[in-house]
C-alpha positions as CSV (number, residue, x, y, z in Angstrom):
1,X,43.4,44.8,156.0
2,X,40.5,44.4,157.8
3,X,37.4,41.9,156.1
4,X,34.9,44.7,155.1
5,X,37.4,46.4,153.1
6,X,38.7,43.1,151.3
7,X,34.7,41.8,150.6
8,X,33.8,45.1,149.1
9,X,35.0,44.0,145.7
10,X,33.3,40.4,146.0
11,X,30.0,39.8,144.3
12,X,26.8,38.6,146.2
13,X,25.3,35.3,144.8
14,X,23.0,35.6,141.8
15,X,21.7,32.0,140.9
16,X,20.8,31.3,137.8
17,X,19.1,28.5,135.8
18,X,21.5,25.3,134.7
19,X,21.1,23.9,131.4
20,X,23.5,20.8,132.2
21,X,22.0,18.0,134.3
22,X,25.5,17.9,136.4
23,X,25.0,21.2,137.2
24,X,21.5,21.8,138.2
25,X,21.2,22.4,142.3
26,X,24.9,23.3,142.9
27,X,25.1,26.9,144.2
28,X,28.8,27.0,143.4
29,X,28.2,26.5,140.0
30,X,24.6,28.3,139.9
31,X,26.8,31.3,141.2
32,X,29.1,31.3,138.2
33,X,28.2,33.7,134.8
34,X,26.5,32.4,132.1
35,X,28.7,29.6,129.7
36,X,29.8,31.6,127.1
37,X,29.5,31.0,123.6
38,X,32.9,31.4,120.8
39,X,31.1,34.5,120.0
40,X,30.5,35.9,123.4
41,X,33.9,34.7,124.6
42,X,35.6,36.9,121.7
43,X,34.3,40.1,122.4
44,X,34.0,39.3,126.4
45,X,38.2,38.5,125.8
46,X,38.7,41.3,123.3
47,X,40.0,44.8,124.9
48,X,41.2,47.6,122.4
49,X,42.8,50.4,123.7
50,X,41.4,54.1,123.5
51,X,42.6,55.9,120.1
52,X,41.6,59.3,118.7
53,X,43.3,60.3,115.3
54,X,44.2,63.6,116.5
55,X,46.9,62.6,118.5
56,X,48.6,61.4,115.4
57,X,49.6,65.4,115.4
58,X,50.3,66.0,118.7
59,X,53.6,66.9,119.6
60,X,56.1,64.4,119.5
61,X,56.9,64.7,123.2
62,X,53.3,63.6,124.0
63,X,53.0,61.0,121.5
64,X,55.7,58.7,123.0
65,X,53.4,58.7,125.9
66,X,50.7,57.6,123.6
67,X,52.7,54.1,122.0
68,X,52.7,52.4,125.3
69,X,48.9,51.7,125.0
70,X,49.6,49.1,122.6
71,X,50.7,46.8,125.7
72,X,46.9,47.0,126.7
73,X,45.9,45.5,123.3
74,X,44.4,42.1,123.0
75,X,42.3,40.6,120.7
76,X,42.1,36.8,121.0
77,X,42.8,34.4,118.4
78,X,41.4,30.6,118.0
79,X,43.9,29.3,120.7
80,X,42.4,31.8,123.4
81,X,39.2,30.6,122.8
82,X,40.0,27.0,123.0
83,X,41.6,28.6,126.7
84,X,38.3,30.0,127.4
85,X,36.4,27.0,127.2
86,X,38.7,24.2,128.5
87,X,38.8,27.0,132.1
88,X,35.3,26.8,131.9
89,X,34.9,23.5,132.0
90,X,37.6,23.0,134.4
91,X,36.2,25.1,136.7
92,X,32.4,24.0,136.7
93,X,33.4,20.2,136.5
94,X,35.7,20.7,139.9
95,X,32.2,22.3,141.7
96,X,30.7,19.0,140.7
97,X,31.3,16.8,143.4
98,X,32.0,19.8,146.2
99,X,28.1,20.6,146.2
100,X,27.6,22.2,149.4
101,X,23.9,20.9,149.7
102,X,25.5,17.6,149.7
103,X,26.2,15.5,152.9
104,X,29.8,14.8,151.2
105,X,30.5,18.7,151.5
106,X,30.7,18.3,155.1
107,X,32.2,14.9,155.4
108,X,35.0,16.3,153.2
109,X,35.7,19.0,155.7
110,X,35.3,16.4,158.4
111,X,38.1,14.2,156.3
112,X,40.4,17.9,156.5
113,X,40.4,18.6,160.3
114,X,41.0,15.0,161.3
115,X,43.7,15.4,158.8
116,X,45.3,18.2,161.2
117,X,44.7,16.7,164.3
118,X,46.6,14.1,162.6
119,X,44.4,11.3,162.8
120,X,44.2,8.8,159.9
121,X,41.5,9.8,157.3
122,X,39.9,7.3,154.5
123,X,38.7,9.6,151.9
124,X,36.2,8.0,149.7
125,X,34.6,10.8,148.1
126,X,35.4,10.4,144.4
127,X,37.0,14.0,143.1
128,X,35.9,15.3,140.0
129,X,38.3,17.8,139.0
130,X,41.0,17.7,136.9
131,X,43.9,19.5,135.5
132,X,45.4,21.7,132.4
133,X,48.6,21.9,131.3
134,X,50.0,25.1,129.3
135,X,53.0,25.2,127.6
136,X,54.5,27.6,125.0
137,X,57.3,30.0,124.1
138,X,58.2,32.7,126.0
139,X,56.1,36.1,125.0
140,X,54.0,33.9,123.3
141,X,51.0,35.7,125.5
142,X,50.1,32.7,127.8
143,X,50.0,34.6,131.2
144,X,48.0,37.8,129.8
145,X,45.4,35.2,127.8
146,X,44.5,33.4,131.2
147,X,44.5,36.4,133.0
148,X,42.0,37.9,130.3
149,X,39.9,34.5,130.9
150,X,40.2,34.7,134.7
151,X,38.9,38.5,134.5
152,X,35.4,37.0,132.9
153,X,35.1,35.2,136.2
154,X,34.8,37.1,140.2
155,X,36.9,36.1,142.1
156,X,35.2,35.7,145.3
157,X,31.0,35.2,145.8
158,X,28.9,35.7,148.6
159,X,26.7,33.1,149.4
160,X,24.6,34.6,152.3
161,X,22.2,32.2,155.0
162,X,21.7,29.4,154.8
163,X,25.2,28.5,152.9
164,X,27.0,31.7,154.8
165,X,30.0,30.6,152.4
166,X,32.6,33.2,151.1
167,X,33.6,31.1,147.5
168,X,36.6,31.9,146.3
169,X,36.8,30.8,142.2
170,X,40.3,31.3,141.3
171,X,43.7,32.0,142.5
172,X,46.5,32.9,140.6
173,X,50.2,31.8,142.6
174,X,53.3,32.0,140.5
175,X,55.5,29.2,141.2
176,X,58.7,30.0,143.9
177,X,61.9,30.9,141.8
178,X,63.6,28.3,144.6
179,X,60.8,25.7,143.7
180,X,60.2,25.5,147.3
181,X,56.7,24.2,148.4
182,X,56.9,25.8,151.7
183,X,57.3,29.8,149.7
184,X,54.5,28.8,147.7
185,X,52.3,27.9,150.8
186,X,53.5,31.4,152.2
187,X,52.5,32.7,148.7
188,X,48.7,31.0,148.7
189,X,47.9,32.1,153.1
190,X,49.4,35.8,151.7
191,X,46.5,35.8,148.9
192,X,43.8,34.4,150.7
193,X,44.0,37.0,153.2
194,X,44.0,39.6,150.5
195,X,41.0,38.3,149.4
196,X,38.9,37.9,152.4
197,X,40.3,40.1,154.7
198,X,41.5,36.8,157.0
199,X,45.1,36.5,159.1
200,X,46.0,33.0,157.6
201,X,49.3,34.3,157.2
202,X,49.7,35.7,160.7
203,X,48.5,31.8,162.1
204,X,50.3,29.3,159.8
205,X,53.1,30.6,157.6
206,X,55.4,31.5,159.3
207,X,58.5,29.3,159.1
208,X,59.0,27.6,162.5
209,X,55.3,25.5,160.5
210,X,56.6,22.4,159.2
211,X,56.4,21.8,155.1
212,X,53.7,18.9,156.2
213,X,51.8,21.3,158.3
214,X,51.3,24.2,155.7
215,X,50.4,21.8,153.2
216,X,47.5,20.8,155.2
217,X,46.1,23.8,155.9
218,X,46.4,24.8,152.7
219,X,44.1,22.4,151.5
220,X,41.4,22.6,154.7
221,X,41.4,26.0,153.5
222,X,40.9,25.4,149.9
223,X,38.0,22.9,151.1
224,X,36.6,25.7,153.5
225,X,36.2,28.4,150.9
226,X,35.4,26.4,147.9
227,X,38.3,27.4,146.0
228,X,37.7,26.8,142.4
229,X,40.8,26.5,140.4
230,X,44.5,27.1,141.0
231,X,46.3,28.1,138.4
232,X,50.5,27.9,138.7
233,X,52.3,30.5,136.7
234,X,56.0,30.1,135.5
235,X,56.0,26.6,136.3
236,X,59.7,26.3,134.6
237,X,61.2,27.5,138.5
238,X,60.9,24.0,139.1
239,X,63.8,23.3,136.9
240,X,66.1,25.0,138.9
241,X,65.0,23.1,142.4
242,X,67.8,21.5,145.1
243,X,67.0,17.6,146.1
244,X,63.5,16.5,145.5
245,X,61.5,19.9,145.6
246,X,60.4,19.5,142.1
247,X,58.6,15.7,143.0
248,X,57.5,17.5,146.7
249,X,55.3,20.5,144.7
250,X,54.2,18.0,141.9
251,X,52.8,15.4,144.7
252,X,51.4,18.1,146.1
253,X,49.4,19.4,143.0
254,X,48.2,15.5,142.2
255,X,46.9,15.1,146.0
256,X,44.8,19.1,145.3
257,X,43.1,17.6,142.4
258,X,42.8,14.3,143.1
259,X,41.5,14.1,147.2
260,X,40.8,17.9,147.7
261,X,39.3,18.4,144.2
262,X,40.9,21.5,143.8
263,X,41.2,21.9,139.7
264,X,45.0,22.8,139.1
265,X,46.0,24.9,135.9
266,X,50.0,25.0,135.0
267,X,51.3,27.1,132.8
268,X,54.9,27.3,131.6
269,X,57.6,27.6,129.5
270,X,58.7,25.2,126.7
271,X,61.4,24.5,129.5
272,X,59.3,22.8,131.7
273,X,58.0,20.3,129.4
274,X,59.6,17.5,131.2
275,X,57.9,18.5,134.6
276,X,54.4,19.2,133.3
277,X,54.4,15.6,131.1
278,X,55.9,13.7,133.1
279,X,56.3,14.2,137.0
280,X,52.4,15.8,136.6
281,X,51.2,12.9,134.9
282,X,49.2,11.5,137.3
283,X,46.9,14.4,138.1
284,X,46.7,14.3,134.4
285,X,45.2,11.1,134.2
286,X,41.5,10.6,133.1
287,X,41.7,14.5,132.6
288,X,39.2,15.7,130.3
289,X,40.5,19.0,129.0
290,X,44.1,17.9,127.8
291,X,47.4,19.8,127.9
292,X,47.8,22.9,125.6
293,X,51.1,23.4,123.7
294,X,51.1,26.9,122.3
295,X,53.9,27.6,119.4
296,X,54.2,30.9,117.3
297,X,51.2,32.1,115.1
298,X,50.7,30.6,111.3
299,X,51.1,33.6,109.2
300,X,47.2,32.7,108.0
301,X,43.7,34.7,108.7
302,X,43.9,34.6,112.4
303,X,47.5,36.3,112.1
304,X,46.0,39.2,109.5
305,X,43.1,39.8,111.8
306,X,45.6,40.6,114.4
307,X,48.0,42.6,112.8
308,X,44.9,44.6,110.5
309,X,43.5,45.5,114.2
310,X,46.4,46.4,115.5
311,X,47.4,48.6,112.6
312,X,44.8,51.1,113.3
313,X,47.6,52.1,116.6
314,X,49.3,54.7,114.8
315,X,50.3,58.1,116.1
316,X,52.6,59.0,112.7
317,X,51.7,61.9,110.8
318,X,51.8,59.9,107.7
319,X,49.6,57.0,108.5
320,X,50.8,54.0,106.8
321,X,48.3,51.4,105.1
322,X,48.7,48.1,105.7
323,X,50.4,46.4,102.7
324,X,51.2,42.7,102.7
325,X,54.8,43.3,102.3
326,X,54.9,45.1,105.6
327,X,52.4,42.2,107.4
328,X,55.0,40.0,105.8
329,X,57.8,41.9,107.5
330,X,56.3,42.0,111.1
331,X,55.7,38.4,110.7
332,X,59.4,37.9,109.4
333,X,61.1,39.5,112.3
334,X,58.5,38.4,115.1
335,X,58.3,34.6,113.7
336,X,54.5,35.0,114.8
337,X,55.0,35.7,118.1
338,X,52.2,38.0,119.4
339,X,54.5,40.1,122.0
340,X,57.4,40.2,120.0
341,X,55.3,41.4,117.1
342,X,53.5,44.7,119.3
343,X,56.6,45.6,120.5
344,X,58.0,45.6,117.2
345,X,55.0,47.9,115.7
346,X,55.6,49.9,119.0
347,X,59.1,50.8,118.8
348,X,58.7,50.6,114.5
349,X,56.8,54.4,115.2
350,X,59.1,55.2,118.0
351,X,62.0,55.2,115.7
352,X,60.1,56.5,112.8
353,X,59.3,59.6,115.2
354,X,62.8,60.0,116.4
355,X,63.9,60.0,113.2
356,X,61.7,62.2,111.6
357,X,60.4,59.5,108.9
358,X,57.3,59.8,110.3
359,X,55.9,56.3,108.7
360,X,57.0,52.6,108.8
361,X,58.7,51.0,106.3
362,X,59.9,46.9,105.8
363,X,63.8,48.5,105.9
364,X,62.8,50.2,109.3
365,X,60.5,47.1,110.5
366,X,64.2,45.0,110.0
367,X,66.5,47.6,110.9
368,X,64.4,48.4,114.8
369,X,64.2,44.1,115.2
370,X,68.5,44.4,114.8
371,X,69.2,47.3,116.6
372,X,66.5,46.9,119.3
373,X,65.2,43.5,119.8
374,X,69.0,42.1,119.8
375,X,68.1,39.5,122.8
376,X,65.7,37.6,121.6
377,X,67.9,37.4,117.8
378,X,69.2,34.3,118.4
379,X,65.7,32.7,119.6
380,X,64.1,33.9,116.1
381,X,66.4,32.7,114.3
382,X,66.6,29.2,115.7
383,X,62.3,29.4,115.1
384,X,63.2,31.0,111.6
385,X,65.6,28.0,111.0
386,X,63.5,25.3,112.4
387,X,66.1,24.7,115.2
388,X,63.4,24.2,118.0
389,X,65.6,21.9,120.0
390,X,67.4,25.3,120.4
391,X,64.8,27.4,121.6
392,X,65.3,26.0,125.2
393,X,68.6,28.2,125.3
394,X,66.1,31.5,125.0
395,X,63.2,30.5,126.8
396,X,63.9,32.9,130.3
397,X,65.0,36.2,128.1
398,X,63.1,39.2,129.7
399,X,60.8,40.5,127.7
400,X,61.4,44.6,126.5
401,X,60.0,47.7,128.3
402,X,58.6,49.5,125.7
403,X,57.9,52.6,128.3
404,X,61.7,52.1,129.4
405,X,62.9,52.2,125.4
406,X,61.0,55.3,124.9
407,X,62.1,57.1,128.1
408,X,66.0,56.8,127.0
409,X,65.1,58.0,123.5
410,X,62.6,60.5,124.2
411,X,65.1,63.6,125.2
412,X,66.3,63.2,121.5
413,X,63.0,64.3,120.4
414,X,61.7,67.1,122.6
415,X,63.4,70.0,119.9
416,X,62.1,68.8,117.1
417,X,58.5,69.1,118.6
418,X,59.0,72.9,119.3
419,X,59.8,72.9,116.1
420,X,56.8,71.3,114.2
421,X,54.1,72.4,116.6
422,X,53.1,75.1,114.4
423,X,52.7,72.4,111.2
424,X,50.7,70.1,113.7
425,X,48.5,72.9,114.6
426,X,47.6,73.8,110.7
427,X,47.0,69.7,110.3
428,X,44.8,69.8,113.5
429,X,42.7,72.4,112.4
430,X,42.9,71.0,108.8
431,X,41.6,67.7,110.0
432,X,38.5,69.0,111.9
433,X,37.5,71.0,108.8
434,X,37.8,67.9,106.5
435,X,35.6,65.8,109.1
436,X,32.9,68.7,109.2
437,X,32.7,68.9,105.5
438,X,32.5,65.5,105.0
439,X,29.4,65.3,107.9
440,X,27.4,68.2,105.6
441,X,27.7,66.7,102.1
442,X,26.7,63.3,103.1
443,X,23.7,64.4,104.9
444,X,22.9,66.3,102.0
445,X,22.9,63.2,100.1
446,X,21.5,61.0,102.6
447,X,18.2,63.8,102.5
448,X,18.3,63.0,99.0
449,X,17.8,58.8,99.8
450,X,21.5,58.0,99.0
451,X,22.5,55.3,101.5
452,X,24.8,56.3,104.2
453,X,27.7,53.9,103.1
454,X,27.2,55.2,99.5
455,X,27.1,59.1,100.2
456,X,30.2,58.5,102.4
457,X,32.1,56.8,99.7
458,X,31.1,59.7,97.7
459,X,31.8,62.1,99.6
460,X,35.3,61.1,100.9
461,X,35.9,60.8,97.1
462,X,34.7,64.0,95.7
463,X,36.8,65.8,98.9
464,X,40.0,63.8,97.6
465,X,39.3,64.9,94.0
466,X,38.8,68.9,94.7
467,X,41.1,69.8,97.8
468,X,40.2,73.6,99.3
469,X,37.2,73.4,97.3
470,X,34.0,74.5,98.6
471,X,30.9,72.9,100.6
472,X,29.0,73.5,97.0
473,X,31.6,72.6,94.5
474,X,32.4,69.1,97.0
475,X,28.5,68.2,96.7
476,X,27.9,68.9,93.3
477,X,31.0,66.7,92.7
478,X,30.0,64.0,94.8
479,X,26.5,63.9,93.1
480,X,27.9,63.6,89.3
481,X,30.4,60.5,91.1
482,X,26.7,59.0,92.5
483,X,25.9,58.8,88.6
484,X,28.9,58.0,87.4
485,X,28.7,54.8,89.8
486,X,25.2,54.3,88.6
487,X,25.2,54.9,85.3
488,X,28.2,52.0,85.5
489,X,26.0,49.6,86.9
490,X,23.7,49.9,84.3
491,X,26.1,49.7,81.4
492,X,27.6,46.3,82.9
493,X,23.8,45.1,83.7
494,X,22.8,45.7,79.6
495,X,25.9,44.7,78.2
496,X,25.7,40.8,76.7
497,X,27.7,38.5,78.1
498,X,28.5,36.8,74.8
499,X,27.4,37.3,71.3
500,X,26.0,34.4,69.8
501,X,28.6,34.2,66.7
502,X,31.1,33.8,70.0
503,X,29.0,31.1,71.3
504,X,28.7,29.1,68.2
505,X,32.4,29.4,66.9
506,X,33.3,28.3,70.8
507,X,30.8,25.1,70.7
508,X,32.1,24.1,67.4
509,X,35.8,24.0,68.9
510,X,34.6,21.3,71.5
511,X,33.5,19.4,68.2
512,X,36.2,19.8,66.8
513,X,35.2,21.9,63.6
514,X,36.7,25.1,62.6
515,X,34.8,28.6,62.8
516,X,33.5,28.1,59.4
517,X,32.2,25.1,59.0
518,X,30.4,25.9,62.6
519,X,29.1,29.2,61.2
520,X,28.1,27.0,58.3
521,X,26.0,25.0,59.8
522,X,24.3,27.6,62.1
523,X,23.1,29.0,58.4
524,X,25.0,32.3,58.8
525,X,27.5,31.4,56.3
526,X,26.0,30.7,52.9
527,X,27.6,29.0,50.1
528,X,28.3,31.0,47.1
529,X,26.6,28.5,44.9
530,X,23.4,28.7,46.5
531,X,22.8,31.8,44.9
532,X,22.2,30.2,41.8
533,X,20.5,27.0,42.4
534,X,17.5,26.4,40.3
């Protein structure tokens, strides 16, 4: 692949204005986009899917094709925002002390190609990146979140004359199934030259290169093109490592971040706990941004969000509100974890098309978890029982295919389209006369200075009231509901809150006098005898 192919995608330097003292005069940083706010970073993070009610009656053939786009979903809850901002800082805080306008810049490189000569090196240039630690349950959505936050970012920039520097400012490696520190070398010369176009590969990794050697290139060439952070996927592969492979790729990681000042991101498994707190600790230490421990979703706000978003993905005929007792079911049979839980929803309307239900019910939310999500059963129920010391028995489960489920059942489906295309054709056309009608009367109501929301609610009302009925009769229905709602406001604005008898009676109680003697007194009981006082 030759360069000017590979540096098509990158993006030429646009420097902007630093608001951080740190940061101020550092191109590599400069380079960067803007420091996002929690506001910015959710809808930057947030991607939902293409959806157009009309394929709700499509045939049923076509609408399996349709469910798979709930994979795409994501919409990010507090924990991805916490992500979003601990990367950020990461990443900027790793750029600190590898200014390029700096003499150090230079010395550091000096520091790498004595290093391959082989010569001894004192390296006295203080590093100041650090490290992040991610752990958390298996399809609990920690590889698509940082891959969400890594898409806010380039990966490569062009710094033209005088810096002439090709930075590269994050690369994702997944950690060697073998654990082996000389594959994941292989791995990181393989990528760079994806990137840039370079022959890395080609020069040092092949294998007759010596562990010692690759490492050190590795590292000369994170120096050269200002790599910004290295984030290490499926971290748990360590686990299953021969000899001392495990201590080899952790020393390795501690010597990126601590004399290179290459940040290092690790993400894993609940597995590799042990690993990440303990043979990592050092490149840990004095760490700013902290480890992440990510456990199934609280069935709270951030979980309704989710699920009310994600709700609006249906392609049944009869679409389904959302009712709490069906949240409640999704949450029962996922235990809060955000992959189980789409797939779930996902193959909920598969079966509910194959079956002809055409909607989702609790029964059928339990009934596709038994039959169809039987691998990961005995991981939800040790979360449902509060057996976490379990979970480590379920943690490497592969996650389900929802395009493969829906492939093996689809043939069971294909007559029964045939046989309701007519019915979807009369709903089709049924649809696009409801959505004109609606568009007519509330214009006709906004011309009359209804507000848009109001004459919609009125509208939408008066067409559920008088079904067939015409564009006249609809209107003149949806007006007399406009004073309906008025005339309702201004009964509950006139109406007293309280007589005063009520009042009187109620302050008396607090006295402790009955509803007599506190009329009494009010003079709107008068005694009999008073009548005939002289």
């Amino acid at each position: 692949m030759s360069e000017e192919h590979c540096l098509i995608n990158a993006e030429v330097a646009n420097y902007k204005q630093q608001q951080v003292v740190d940061f101020k005069g550092n191109p590599l940083i400069e380079a960067l986009p803007e420091i996002l706010s929690p506001e910015e970073a959710f809808d930057a993070l947030s991607y939902y899917p293409d959806f157009d009610e009309k394929e709700r009656f499509l045939p049923t053939h076509i609408r399996y094709h349709a469910i798979p786009r709930l994979n795409r979903f994501f919409q990010p809850v507090m924990q991805h925002l916490d992500m979003e901002q601990r990367f950020s800082r990461l990443l900027r805080h790793g750029y600190i002390s590898r200014n390029p306008l700096t003499p150090n810049f230079t010395k550091s490189l000096g520091i790498g190609h004595q290093q391959l000569l082989g010569l001894e090196t004192k390296n006295d240039i203080r590093s100041t990146a650090s490290s992040i630690t991610l752990m958390g349950f298996s399809g609990i959505g920690k590889t698509t979140a940082i891959e969400r936050v890594l898409s806010l970012y380039p990966q490569m920039i062009i710094h033209k004359h005088p810096l002439n520097i090709t930075q590269v400012v994050w690369l994702k490696l997944n950690c060697p199934h073998d654990g082996s520190l000389k594959s994941l070398c292989m791995d990181f010369f393989l990528k760079m030259d994806q990137l840039l176009g370079s022959n890395y590969y080609e020069r040092f990794g092949s294998r007759r290169h010596s562990i010692s050697s690759m490492v050190t290139r590795m590292g000369q060439i994170a120096r050269l093109h200002c790599v910004g952070a290295l984030v290490i996927d499926e971290i748990q592969h360590l686990l299953a490592t021969r000899d001392n492979n495990s201590e080899k790729m952790m020393n390795f990681f501690v010597t990126l971040v601590n004399e290179i000042g290459v940040p290092v991101m690790m993400i894993g498994t609940m597995r590799a706990k042990s690993v990440l707190q303990q043979d990592f600790r050092q490149a840990r230490r004095g760490s700013g941004q902290g480890d992440m421990v990510w456990q199934q979703m609280e069935k709270d706000d951030d979980w309704d969000l989710l699920i009310e978003s994600i709700w609006e993905y249906q392609w049944l005929q009869n679409k389904v509100e959302l009712t709490e007792e069906l949240n409640q079911a999704i949450y029962d049979e996922s235990q809060g974890i955000v992959d189980i839980a789409v797939k779930l929803f996902a193959l909920s309307q598969g079966r509910a098309i194959e079956t002809g239900l055409e909607t989702i019910t609790p029964l059928l939310i339990s009934k596709v978890a038994k039959d169809d999500l039987k691998l990961v059963q005995p991981m939800l129920k040790a979360l449902k029982d509060g057996r976490l010391s379990e979970l480590e028995k379920y943690e490497d489960i592969m996650p389900m295919d929802i395009a493969d489920y829906l492939k093996h059942h689809e043939s069971k489906i294909d007559l029964r389209a045939s046989i309701q295309k007519k019915k979807e054709q009369i709903a089709e056309k049924r649809k696009e006369q409801k959505t004109s009608l609606i568009e007519k009367v509330m214009m006709t109501l906004v011309n009359l200075s209804v507000k848009p929301s109001l004459a919609e609610q009125c509208t939408v009302k008066a067409i559920n009231e008088l079904p067939g009925s015409s564009e006249a009769e609809i209107t003149g229905r949806a007006l007399r509901i406009l004073t309906e709602k008025k005339e309702k406001r201004k009964a509950k604005r006139d109406t007293p809150k309280k007589n005063e008898l009520h009042l009187i009676i109620e302050k008396g109680k607090k006295n402790q006098k009955s509803a007599y003697e506190s009329l009494k007194e009010a003079g709107f009981i008068k005694s009999p005898l008073d009548d005939f006082a002289i």
